[in-house]
C-alpha positions in Angstrom: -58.1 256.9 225.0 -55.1 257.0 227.0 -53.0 257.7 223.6 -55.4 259.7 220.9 -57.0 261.6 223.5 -54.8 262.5 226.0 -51.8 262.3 224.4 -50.0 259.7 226.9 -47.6 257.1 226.1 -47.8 253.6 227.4 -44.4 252.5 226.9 -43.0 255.7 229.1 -41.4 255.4 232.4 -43.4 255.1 235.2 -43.8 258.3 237.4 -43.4 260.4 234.0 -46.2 263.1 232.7 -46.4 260.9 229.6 -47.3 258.0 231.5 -49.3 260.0 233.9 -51.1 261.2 230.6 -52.0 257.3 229.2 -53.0 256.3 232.6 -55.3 259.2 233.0 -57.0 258.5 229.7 -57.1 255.2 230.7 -59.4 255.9 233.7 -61.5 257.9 232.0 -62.2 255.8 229.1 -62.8 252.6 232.2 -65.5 255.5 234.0 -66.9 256.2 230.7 -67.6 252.8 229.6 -68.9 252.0 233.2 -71.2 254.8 233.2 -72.3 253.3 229.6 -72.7 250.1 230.8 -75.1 251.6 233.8 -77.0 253.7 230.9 -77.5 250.4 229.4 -78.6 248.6 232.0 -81.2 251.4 233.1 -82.3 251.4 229.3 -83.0 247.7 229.4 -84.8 247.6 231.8 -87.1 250.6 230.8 -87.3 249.8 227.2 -90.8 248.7 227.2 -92.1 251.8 229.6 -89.8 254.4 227.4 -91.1 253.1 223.7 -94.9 252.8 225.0 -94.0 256.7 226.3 -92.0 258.2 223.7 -92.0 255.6 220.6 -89.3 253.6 219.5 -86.5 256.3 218.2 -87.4 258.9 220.5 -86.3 256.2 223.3 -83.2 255.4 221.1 -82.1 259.2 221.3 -83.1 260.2 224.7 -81.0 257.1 226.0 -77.6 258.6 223.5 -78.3 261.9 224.2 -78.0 261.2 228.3 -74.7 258.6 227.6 -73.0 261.2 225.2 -73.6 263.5 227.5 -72.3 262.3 230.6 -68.8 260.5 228.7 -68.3 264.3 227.3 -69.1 265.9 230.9 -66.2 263.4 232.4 -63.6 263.4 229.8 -63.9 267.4 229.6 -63.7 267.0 233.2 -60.8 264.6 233.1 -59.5 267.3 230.6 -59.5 270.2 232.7 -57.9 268.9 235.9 -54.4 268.4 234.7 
């Protein structure tokens, strides 16, 4: 993320705005996947209550919709602040 998405290099200098870049995109993708991981976790243990509630695929996309969500939220976040 730290190249495609925020246009960084990881071979720059230290203390440059291309390195700043990669290691910037690099945080965000490590929040992203543990905000992921968390969304998974939740899911797991809910699977039985949310399929018995809202049946198997509804669960499926309620559980992407809330993950997509929040990884767009932080990136455009992320995004914004530099």
């Amino acid at each position: 993320m730290g190249q495609s998405v925020y246009h960084g290099e990881p071979l720059a200098h230290a203390g440059t705005a291309s390195h700043g870049r990669y290691e910037a995109g690099v945080r965000a993708g490590a929040v992203g996947m543990a905000i992921y991981s968390a969304s998974c976790s939740i899911y797991s243990l809910n699977i039985d209550k949310l399929v018995r509630n809202f049946g198997e695929i509804q669960s499926d996309k309620i559980v992407l919709s809330w993950t997509s969500t929040i990884l767009v939220l932080r990136v455009e976040q992320s995004v914004s602040s530099e």
